[in-house]
N, C-alpha and C positions, 0 to 999 in steps of 0.2 A: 332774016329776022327770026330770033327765036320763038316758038312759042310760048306761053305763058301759061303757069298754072297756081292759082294763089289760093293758101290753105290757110283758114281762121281759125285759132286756139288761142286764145290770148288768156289763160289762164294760167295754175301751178304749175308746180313740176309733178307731180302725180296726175295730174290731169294731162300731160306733155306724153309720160309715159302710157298709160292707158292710150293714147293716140299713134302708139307706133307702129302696129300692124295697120289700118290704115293708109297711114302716112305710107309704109312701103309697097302695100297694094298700088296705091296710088303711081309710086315709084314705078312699076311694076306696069301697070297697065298704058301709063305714058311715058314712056320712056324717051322717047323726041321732046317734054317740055319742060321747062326750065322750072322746077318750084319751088317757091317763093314761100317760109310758113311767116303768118303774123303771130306772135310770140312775145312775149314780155322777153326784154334784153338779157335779163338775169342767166335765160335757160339755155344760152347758147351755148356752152362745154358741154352740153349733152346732144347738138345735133350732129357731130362728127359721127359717133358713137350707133347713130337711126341709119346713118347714110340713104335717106333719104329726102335731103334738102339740099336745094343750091343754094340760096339765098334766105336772110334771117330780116324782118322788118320788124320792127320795136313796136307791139301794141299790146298794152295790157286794157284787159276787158272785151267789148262788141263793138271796138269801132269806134269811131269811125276809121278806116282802114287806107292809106295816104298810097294807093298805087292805081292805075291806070289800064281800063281795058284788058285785062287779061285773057285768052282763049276759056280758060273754067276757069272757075271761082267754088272752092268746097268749103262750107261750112260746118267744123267740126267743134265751133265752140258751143252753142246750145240750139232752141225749139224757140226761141223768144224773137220779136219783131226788130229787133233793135242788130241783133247779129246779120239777121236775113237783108235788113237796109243798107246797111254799111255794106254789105257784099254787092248789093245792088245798084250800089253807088260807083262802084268801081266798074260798072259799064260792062258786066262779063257777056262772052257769047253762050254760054252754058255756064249755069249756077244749081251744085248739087249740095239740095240742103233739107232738113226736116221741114216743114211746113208749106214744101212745094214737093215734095217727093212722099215718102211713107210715113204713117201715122207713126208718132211719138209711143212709146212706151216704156211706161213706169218700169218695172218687173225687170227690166233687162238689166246684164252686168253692164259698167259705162262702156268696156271692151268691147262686147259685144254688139252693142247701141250703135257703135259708128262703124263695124263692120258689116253691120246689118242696113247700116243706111248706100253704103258703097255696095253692097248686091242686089238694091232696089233699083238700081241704078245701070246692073250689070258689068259691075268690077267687084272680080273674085280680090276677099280680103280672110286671111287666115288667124282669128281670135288670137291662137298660142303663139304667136311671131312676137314674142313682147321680148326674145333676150339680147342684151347691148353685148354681152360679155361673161365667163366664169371667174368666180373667183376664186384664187388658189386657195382659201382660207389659212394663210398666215399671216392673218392682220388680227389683230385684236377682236371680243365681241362690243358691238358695240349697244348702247342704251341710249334712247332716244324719246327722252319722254315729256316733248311738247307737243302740240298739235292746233291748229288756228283759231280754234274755237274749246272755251273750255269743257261744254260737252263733250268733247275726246281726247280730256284729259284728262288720263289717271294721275291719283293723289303722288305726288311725285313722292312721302313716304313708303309707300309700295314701290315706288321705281327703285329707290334707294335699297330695297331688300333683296329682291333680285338682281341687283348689281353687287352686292354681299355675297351672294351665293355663287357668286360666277369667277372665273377667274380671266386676267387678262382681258380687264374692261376700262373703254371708254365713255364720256357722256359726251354725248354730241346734240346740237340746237344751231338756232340762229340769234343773229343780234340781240332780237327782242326777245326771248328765252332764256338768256343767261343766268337770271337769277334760281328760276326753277331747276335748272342743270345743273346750279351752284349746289342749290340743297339738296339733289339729291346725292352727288358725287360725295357733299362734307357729311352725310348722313351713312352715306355706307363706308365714310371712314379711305376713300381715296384720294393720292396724294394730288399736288394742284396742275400736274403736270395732265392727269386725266382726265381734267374736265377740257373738253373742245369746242364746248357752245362761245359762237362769237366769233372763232378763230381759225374760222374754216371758211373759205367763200364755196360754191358750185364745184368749182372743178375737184378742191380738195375734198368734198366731202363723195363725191364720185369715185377719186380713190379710192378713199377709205375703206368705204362701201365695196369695193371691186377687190378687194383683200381679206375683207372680213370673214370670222369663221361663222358669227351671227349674226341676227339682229334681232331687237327686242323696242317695241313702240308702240306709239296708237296707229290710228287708222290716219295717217299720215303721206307725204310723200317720201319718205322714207323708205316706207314699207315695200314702196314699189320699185325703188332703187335696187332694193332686196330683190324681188323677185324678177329686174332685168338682169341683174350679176349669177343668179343663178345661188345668193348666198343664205341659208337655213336662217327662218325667220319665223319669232312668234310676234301676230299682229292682235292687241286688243280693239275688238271693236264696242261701241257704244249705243247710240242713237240710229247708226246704220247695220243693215246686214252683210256680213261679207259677202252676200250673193249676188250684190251689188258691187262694191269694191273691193273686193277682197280679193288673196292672191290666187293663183291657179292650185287646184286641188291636188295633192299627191306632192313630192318632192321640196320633201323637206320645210314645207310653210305647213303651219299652223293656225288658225284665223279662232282666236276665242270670242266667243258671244253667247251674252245670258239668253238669247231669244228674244226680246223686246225691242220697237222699235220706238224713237221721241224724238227731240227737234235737236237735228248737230247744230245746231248755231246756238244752243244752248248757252245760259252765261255761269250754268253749273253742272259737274258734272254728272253724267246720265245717268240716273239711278241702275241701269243697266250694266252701267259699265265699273260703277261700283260692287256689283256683283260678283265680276270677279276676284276672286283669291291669290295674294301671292303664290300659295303654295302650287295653283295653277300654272301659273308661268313659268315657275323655276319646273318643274318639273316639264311644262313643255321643250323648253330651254333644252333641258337633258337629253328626253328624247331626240330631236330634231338633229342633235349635234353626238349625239351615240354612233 
């Protein structure tokens, strides 16, 4: 009988990629056990890509977590009671999680947070292990200017200018962003063929992304997409600091922020993040892709 090893994330897909080094430590240090990540259904076109997962179980959020006994049980989704239950529930013989292992802390990149929780533990996990893939950059750049909360998001007039400025662009979003990717695409005057909000699921927008010569967004999953393809990215940040999510320093990302910190769940954009300047991003834009 296999051994069992069950990893809780049931969050985004930037929160999926931030858990990749991790995830292959994990790989890595058990290699006789079968793991299992609990993951919203959506983000499975990107486990092939981590190769570190056997098996995909459908949970979005802490749980409760529908599997049985497992040898360990990692909890990579949060520090709260409700994740640590749910894992608990599942009967594990070893459960490695914040609030029974190292103290939480604020300050850390999310990266680093859950590498840091697997060497408390005594499983080497290596922060910069975050790449799926490069990308040959002969895909279009792309524009990506929604994000889940409107505090990290910039006025899509601004997105619209920097897609002016650029050549060989797409807008890309999901479902519920279409309208905002509509204006900015009719706003910098491109044809209807370029707007992709809507019309991409997971896997196509993984492509995309894995072709791309850039990318230009908020502090999104997006962004991170960007930085496991290996493709030149400028990321506007808002309400958070990039020293928290933001991409890794050097190669070809960019991470703009006025220095202020306020609430991303905000239901208007960050005074902070209004701060920035088109001329900032096109101009990062150049750079990155010079």
């Amino acid at each position: 009988m296999a051994l069992e090893l069950l990893v809780l994330r049931g969050l985004g897909l930037g929160d999926l990629l931030t858990a990749v080094p991790p995830l292959r430590a994990l790989r890595q240090a058990f290699p006789e056990h079968r793991i299992t990540l609990a993951a919203p259904a959506v983000l499975g076109p990107l486990l092939p890509f981590i190769g570190a997962v056997d098996a995909h179980l459908d949970v979005s959020g802490p749980g409760p977590v529908p599997f049985e006994r497992p040898d360990i049980a990692v909890n990579l989704h949060g520090k709260g009671p409700q994740s640590i239950e749910a894992l608990r529930r599942t009967g594990p013989g070893r459960l490695i999680s914040y609030g029974t292992g190292p103290a939480w802390r604020d300050d850390l990149h999310e990266v680093r947070r859950w590498c840091e929780l697997l060497e408390w533990h005594g499983i080497p996990a290596d922060p910069d292990d975050l790449t799926l893939g490069v990308s040959d950059r002969t895909g279009p750049a792309i524009v990506h200017p929604g994000a889940a909360y409107p505090a990290r998001r910039w006025p899509p007039e601004r997105f619209a200018r920097v897609a002016a400025a650029l050549d060989d662009v797409v807008v890309t979003g999901s479902a519920a962003e279409v309208g905002i990717a509509r204006r900015v695409a009719e706003l910098a005057g491109l044809p209807p063929e370029r707007m992709l909000a809507g019309r991409t699921d997971l896997a196509d927008l993984v492509d995309l992304v894995g072709r791309a010569r850039l990318v230009v967004c908020g502090d999104t999953g997006v962004a991170h997409l960007a930085t496991a393809f290996c493709v030149p990215s400028v990321v506007l940040f808002g309400p958070v600091s990039p020293a928290l999510w933001g991409p890794p320093p050097g190669w070809r990302h960019v991470a703009l922020w006025a220095g202020r910190n306020g609430d991303p769940h905000g239901e208007r954009p960050d005074p902070g993040l209004l701060k920035i300047e088109v001329s900032e991003v096109v101009d990062a834009a150049m750079e990155v892709t010079s």
